[in-house]
KOLSETI-573940 format. One record per residue (C-alpha): x, y, z; residue in one letter. Coordinates in steps of 0.001 Angstrom, whole numbers, plus 524288, in hexadecimal, padded with zeros to 5 digits. Each point is the difference from the previous one (the first is absolute). Last residue first. Layout:
XYZA...
***
This chain:
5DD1CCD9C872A70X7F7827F7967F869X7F455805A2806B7X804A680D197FD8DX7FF2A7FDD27F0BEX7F45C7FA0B7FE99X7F86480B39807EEX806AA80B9D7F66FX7FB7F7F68B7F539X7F18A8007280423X800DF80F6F802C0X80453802767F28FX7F2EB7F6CF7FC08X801157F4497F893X7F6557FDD47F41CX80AC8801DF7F569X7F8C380C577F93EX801D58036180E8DX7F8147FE3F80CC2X7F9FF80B888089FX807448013180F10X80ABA80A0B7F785X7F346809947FD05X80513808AC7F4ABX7FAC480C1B7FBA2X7F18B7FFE87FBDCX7FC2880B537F8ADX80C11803217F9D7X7FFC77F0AA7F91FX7F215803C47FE00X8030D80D547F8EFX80AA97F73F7F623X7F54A7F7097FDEFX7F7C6809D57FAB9X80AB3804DC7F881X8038D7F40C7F971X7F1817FF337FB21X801A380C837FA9BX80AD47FCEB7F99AX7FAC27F36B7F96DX7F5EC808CD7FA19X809FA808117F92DX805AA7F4927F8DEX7F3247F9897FCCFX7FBF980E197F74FX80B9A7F9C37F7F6X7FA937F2DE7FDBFX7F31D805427FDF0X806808075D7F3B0X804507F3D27FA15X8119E802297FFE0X80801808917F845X80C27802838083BX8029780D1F80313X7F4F4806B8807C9X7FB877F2D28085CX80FF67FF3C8011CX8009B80BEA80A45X7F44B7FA2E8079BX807537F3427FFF3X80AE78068C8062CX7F7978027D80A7DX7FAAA7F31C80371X80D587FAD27FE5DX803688071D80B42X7F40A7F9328067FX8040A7F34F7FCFCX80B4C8016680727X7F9C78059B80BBAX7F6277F6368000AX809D37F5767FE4BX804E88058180D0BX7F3AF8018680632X7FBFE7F11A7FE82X7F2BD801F780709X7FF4E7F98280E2CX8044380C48806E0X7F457807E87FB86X7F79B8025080C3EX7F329803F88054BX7FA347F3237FDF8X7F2FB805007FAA3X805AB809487F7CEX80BC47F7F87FAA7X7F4A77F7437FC42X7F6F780A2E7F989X80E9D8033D7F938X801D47F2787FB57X7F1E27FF687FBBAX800F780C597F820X809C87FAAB7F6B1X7F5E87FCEA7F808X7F8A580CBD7FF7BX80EB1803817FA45X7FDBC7F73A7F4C3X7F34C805287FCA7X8017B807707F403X80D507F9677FB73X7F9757F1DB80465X7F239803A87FA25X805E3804297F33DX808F47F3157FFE3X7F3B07F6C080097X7F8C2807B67F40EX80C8E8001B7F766X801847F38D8021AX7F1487FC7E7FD6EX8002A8089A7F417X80C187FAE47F985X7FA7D7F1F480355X7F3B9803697F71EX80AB9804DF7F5FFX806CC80BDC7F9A7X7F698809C880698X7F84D80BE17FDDCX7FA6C8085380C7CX7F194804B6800D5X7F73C7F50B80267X808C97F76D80681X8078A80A608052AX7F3F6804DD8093AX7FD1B7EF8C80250X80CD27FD42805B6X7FF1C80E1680727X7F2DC7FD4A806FDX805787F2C68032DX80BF480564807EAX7F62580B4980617X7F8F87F6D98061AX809777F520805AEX808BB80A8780474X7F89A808F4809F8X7F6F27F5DB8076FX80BA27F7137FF10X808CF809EC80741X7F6687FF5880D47X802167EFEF7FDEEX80D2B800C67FF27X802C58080880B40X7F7587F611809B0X807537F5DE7FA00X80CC6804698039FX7FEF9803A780CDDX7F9A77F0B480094X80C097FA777FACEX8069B8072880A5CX7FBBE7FADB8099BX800A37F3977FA76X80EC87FF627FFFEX80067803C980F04X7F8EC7F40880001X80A2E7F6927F8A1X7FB277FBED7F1E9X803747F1917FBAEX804ED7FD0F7F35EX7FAAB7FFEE7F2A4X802847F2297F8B6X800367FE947EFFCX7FE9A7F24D7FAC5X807297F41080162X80AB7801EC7F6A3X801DF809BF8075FX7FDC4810998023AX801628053280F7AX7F96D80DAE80137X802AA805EA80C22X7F61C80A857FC2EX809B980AF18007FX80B227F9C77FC20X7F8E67F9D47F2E1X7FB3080F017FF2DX80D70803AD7FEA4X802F37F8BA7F6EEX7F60C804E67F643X804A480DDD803C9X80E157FBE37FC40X7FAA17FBC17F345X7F8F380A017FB71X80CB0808958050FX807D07F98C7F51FX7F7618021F7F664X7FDED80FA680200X80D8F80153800FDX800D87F8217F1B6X7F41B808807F9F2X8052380CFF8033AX80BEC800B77F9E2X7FAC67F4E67F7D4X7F7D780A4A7F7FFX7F38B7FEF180053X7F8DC7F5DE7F628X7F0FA8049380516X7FBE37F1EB80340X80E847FF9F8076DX7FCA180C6980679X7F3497F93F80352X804577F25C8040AX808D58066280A1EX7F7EE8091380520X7F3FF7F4D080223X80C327F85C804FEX8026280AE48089CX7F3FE802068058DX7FCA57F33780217X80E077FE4A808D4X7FBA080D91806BDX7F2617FA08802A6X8057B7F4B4808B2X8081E8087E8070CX7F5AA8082F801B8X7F9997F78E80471X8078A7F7C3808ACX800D580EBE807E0X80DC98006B80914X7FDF78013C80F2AX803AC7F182802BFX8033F7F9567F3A3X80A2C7F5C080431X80B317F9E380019X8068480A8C7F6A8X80FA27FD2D7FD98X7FBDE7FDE27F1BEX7F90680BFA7FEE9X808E180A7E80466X80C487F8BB7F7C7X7F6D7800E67F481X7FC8280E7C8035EX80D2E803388032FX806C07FA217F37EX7F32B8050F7F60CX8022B80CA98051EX80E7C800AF7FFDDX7FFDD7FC767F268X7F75A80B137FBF0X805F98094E808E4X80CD97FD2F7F797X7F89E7FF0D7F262X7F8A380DD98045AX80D018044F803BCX807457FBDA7F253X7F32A807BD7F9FFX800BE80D95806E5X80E5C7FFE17FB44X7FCFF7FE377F13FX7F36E8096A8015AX8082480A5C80734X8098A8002D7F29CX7F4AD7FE1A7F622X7F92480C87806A9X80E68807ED7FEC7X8008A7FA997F26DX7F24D804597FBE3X7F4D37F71A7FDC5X7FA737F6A37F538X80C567F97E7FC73X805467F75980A6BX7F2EB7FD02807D8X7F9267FEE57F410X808F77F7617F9D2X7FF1A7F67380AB1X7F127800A07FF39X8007F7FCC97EFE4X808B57F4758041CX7F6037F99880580X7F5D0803CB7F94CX808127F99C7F28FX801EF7F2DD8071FX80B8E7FC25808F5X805667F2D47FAE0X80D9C7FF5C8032EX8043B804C17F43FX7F6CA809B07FFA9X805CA8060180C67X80C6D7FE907FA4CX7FC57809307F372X7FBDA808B180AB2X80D928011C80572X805E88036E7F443X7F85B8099A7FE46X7FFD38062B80DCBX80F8D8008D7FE87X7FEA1806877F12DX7F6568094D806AEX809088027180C7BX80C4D801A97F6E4X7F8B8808E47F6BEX7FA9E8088D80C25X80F21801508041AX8049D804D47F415X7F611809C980082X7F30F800647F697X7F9EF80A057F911X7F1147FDDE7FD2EX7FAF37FF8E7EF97X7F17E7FC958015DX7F6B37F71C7F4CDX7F2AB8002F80142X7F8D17F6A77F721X7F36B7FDEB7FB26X7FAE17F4D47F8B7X7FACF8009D7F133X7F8867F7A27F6E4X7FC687F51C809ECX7F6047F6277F78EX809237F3F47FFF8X80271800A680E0DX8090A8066280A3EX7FC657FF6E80EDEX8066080B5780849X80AA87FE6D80AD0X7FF888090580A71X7FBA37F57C80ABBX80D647F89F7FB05X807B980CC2801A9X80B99804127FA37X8088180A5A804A2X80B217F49F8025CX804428000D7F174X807A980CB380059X807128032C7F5BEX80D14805E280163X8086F808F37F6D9X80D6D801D98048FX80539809E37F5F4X80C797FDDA7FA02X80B697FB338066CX80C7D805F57FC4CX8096E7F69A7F8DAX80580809607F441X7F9E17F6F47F67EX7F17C8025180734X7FBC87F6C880B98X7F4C47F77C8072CX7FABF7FE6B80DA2X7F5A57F9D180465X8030D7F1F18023AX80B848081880924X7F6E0806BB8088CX7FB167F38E80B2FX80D457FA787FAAEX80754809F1807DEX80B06805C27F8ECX80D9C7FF7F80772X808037FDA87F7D1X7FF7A80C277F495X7FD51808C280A2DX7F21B807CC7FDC0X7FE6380D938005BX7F25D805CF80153X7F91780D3E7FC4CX7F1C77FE84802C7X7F32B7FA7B7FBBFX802DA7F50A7FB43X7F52B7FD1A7F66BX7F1577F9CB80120X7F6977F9597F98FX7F14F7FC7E804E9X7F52F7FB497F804X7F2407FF1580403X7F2457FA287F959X805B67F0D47FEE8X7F5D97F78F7F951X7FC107F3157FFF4X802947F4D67F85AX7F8F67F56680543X8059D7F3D680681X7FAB97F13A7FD5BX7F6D97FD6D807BFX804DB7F36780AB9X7FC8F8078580BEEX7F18F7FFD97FCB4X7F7CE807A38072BX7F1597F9A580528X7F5EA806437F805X7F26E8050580706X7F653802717F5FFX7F61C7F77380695X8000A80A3680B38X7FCFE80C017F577X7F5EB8068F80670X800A37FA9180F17X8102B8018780071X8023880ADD7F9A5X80C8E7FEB27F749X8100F8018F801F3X807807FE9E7F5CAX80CE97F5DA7FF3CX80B90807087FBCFX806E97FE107F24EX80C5D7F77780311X80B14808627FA8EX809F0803B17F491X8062280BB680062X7FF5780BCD7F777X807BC80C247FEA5X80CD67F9907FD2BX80D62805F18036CX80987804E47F959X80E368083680304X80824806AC7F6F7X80BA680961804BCX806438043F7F1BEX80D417FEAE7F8D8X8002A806A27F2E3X7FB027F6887F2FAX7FB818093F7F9A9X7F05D7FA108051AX7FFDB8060A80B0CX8038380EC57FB00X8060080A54808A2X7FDDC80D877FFC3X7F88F8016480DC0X80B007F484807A4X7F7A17F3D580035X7F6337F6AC80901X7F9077F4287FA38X7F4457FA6D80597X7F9CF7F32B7F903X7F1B07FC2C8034CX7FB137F2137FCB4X7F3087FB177FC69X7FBFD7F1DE802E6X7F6587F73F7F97AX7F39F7F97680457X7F816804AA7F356X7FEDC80D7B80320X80FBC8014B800EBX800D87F8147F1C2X7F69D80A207FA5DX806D580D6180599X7FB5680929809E0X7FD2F80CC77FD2BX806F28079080C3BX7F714809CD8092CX80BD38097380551X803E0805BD80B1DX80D82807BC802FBX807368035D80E18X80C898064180253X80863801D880D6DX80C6C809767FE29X80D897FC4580380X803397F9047F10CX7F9D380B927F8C2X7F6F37FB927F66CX7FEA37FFB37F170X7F60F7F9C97F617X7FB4D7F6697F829X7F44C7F5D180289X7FA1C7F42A7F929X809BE7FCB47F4FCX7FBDB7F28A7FBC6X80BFA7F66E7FD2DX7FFED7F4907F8B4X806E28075A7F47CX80A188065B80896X8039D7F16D80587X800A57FEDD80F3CX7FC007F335801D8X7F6357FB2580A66X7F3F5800107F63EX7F3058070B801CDX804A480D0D7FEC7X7FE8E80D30808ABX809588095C7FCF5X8066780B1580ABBX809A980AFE7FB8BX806A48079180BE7X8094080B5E7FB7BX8073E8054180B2CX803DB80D4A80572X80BFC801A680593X801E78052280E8BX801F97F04D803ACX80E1D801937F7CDX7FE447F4367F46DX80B007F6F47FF97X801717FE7180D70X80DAF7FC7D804F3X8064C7F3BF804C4X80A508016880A15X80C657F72C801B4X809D5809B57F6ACX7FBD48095A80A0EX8048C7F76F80CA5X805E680B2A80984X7F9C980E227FD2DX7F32F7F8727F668X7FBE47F9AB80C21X7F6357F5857FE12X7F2158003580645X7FE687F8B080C89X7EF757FC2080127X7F5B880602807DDX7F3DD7F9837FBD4X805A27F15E802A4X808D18028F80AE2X7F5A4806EA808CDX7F6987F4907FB18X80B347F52B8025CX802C78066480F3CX7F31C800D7803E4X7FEC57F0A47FC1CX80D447FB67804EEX7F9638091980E2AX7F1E87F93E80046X806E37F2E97FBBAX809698009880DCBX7F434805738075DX7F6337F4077FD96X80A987F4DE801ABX803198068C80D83X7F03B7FFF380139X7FFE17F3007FCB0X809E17FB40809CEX7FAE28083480AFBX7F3DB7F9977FF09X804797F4347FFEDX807CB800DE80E11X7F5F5805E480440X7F6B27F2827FD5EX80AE27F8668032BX7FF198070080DCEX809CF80968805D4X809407F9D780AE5X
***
C-alpha cells in the first residue's frame, strides 16, 4: 500500500495538472476569440465604423484638469497614422504652475475619421490618462566616512511627491473584428463605443501598466520642462483582454497590500517580453511553484525523520541558516520584490529548524539543552572541522578586505545598510566555499547516501529555472550571480554521487543500513 507521503504527492500534482490545462485552455481562449458570423446571425454582428485600411486623425492635449472642455484643453500633438503601423513621437512639455507645485497634469487622446472635427459634436474614441503620479521620494544613498553624520533614516509617513511619468502608450485594434451583439466579453466591452447607425468606432486603449516606479522622475517648483516619449503600438483583441485581465488583477494586488516593487516585477514579467517568452515564462513558473513545494515537503519530511547527523556537516548546516537570514535581511534592506522576498523567508526559517535538529536542541522554560553526540557523530564533526578551518584561511580575509573596499568606495543608505550589504556579499561570494565541508565529508566517507537526494533533485530543477528568472525578474545583481553559483555546487555533488555508487552495508539519511533491514526482516520470519 503506497505511503501517505505518495499518496500526497500524487494529490498535488493531480491538483497541479488540472490548473496547468483550465489555465492553457483560458490563454488559448482568451487571444483567440469566436467572431460572429455575418452568413447565419448578421443582424447579431457589430461592425467597425472606421475600415483598419483608413487613416486616422490622432489629436493629444495635455491639461491639468480631468474634464474634457475645449478651453481647458492644450493641443500638444496632431497628426495621422495608420492603425497597423507602429509610431513613435518625443517631446520636452512646459509644465504648468499648479503641476510644479504638487499638481497633476493630464493627457487626453482622441482618435477621428481625417475630415472630422472633435469638437462638432461627431462621435469620437477618447481616452486620458495622467502623466504624473504621486510617490514617496526615495531615500539617497551617501558615503559613509564623509558624510556619516548626514545619515537620515526614511520616513514612511512623507507625504507623496508628484513625480513624473516620461512614457505614454495608446493603442488601436489592429484588425478587422466582428463582434455578436451577446456575447461581448467584458475584458472589451468598457471599451467600446458607437455611431447612430450602431457600428463601433475605434477601440482606443491606454495602457497604464507601462509604468514604472524606478522610471518615475521627481517634480518640483523649479522643473520647467520634462520629457516625454509617447508610442502608438497596435494591439489584438486578445492583447486588450490580457492587459485589461493583468489590470484588474494588479488593482487586487494593491488591495491586498502588495507595494509598488511588487507589482512593478509582475508587470515586468507580463509586459517586458514577447508573447511566446510570456507564454514559457507562465508555465516555467507553475513548475518552479510545484518543485518549490515539493522541496520544502521532502526536505521537511527528510529532516524530521533524521535521528542523527552521521555523515552530514553541523556546519554547514549551521552556516546555511546564517546565510539565509543574512539573505533574507538583505533583500528585505534592499525592498525586493516579495516574489523573492517571501521564498526567501520561508526557507530562513526552515534552515533555522533545521539546525535545532541538527544540534538536538531542546528550548524550555528552563533554558536551552543540546543533546548527546554518538561517536560515529564525532567523526564526522571532526571531517568537518578540519574543512572549516582550511576555508577560514580563505574567507575570513578577503570578507574584511571587501567590508572595508566598499566602505571607502561604495555609498550607502545607512551604517546597517553597509553591514547587510557587507554580510550578504561574503555569503553570495563565498557561499559555495561553504558548502565545501559537506563535500570534504562526502570525500572522506566515500559516500553520499545520507544526503536528502530527492529534495536535491527538486531543488535542483529549481536551480535552473532560477537561472532563467535571474534574466527576467529584477532582483540585486549578487542575487543573480547566486543562481549560477548554486549550480555549480549541484554539480559537484552530482560528480560525487557518480563517484561513489551505492554501498547497501552504509546507513541511510535514516541511520539504518539496506543490509540492517534485510537482517530484521528474516529474523521475524
Amino acid at each position: 500500500m503506497p505511503s501517505l507521503g505518495t499518496i500526497f504527492n500524487v494529490v498535488v500534482i493531480g491538483f497541479f495538472t488540472a490548473y496547468f490545462l483550465q489555465v492553457s485552455f483560458t490563454m488559448y481562449e482568451m487571444f483567440n476569440p469566436k467572431q460572429c458570423d455575418p452568413t447565419h446571425e448578421k443582424s447579431q454582428c457589430i461592425y467597425p465604423a472606421i475600415p483598419v485600411t483608413e487613416t486616422i486623425k490622432v489629436r493629444i492635449y495635455t491639461s491639468v484638469k480631468p474634464d474634457l472642455k475645449k478651453n481647458n484643453l492644450n493641443l500638444l500633438l496632431e497628426d495621422t497614422l495608420e492603425v497597423t503601423d507602429r509610431k513613435e513621437w518625443e517631446f520636452n512639455v512646459t509644465l504648468p504652475k499648479k503641476t510644479k507645485a504638487n499638481g497633476t497634469l493630464h493627457m487626453t487622446v482622441m482618435a477621428t475619421r481625417m475630415n472630422e472635427d472633435p469638437w462638432l459634436g461627431q462621435k469620437i474614441s477618447v481616452r486620458q490618462t495622467s502623466l504624473t503620479k504621486y510617490s514617496q521620494p526615495k531615500q539617497e544613498e551617501i558615503n559613509l566616512l564623509s558624510q556619516g553624520n548626514e545619515t537620515q533614516t526614511h520616513d514612511p509617513d512623507r507625504p507623496a511627491e508628484a513625480h513624473w511619468r516620461p512614457k505614454a502608450e495608446f493603442s488601436l485594434l489592429s484588425h478587422h473584428f466582428l463582434f455578436h451583439r451577446k456575447h461581448i466579453s467584458r475584458e472589451v466591452y468598457s471599451y467600446l463605443s458607437f455611431n447612430k447607425k450602431n457600428e463601433y468606432l475605434p477601440i482606443l486603449f491606454i495602457n497604464e501598466l507601462i509604468y514604472r516606479g524606478k522610471d518615475l522622475m521627481p517634480i518640483n517648483s523649479s522643473t520647467a520642462e520634462m520629457p516625454l516619449r509617447i508610442e502608438y503600438k497596435p494591439i489584438s483583441v486578445g492583447k486588450l483582454r490580457l492587459l485589461y485581465t493583468l489590470a484588474e488583477s494588479m488593482k487586487m494586488m494593491t488591495g491586498l497590500g502588495f507595494g509598488e516593487k511588487d507589482i512593478d516585477e509582475v508587470l515586468s514579467i507580463f509586459l517586458d517580453t514577447n508573447l511566446y517568452l510570456l507564454a514559457l515564462t507562465i508555465v516555467v513558473s507553475m513548475f518552479h511553484m510545484l518543485f518549490d513545494f515539493l522541496a520544502f515537503k521532502n526536505d521537511i519530511t527528510y529532516w524530521k525523520n533524521r535521528q542523527n547527523m552521521v555523515g552530514l556537516s553541523t556546519r554547514t548546516v549551521l552556516w546555511r541558516a546564517i546565510s539565509q537570514t543574512i539573505v533574507f535581511l538583505y533583500l528585505w534592506d534592499e525592498k525586493t520584490s516579495l516574489l523573492v522576498l517571501v521564498p526567501s523567508g520561508i526557507g530562513t526559517v526552515i534552515e533555522v529548524w533545521k539546525v535545532k535538529k541538527a544540534f538536538k536542541t531542546t528550548i524550555s522554560f528552563s533554558g536551552i539543552k543540546f543533546g548527546s553526540k554518538l561517536e560515529s557523530e564525532k567523526a564526522t564533526d571532526q571531517f568537518d572541522s578540519q574543512a572549516m578551518k582550511y576555508l577560514s584561511y580563505i574567507l575570513y580575509p578577503l570578507s574584511i578586505a571587501g567590508a572595508v573596499y566598499s566602505l571607502l568606495y561604495v555609498s550607502y543608505k545607512s551604517w546597517y545598510s553597509w553591514v547587510i550589504h557587507c554580510l550578504v556579499n561574503g555569503v553570495y561570494a563565498f557561499g559555495f566555499l561553504l558548502m565545501m565541508p559537506q563535500l570534504f565529508v562526502n570525500y572522506k566517507l566515500k559516500s553520499v547516501a545520507h544526503l536528502p537526494w530527492r529534495a536535491f533533485t527538486y531543488k535542483a530543477f529549481n536551480t535552473f529555472i532560477d537561472d532563467m528568472f535571474a534574466f527576467i525578474i529584477t532582483m540585486p545583481t549578487s542575487h543573480r550571480l547566486a543562481c549560477f553559483r548554486d549550480d555549480f555546487v549541484f554539480l559537484i555533488f552530482l560528480y560525487q554521487k557518480w563517484l561513489y555508487p551505492v554501498d547497501k552495508t552504509r546507513v541511510n539519511e535514516y541511520g539504518v543500513s539496506f543490509q540492517e533491514e534485510k537482517d530484521d526482516k528474516e529474523h521475524k520470519d
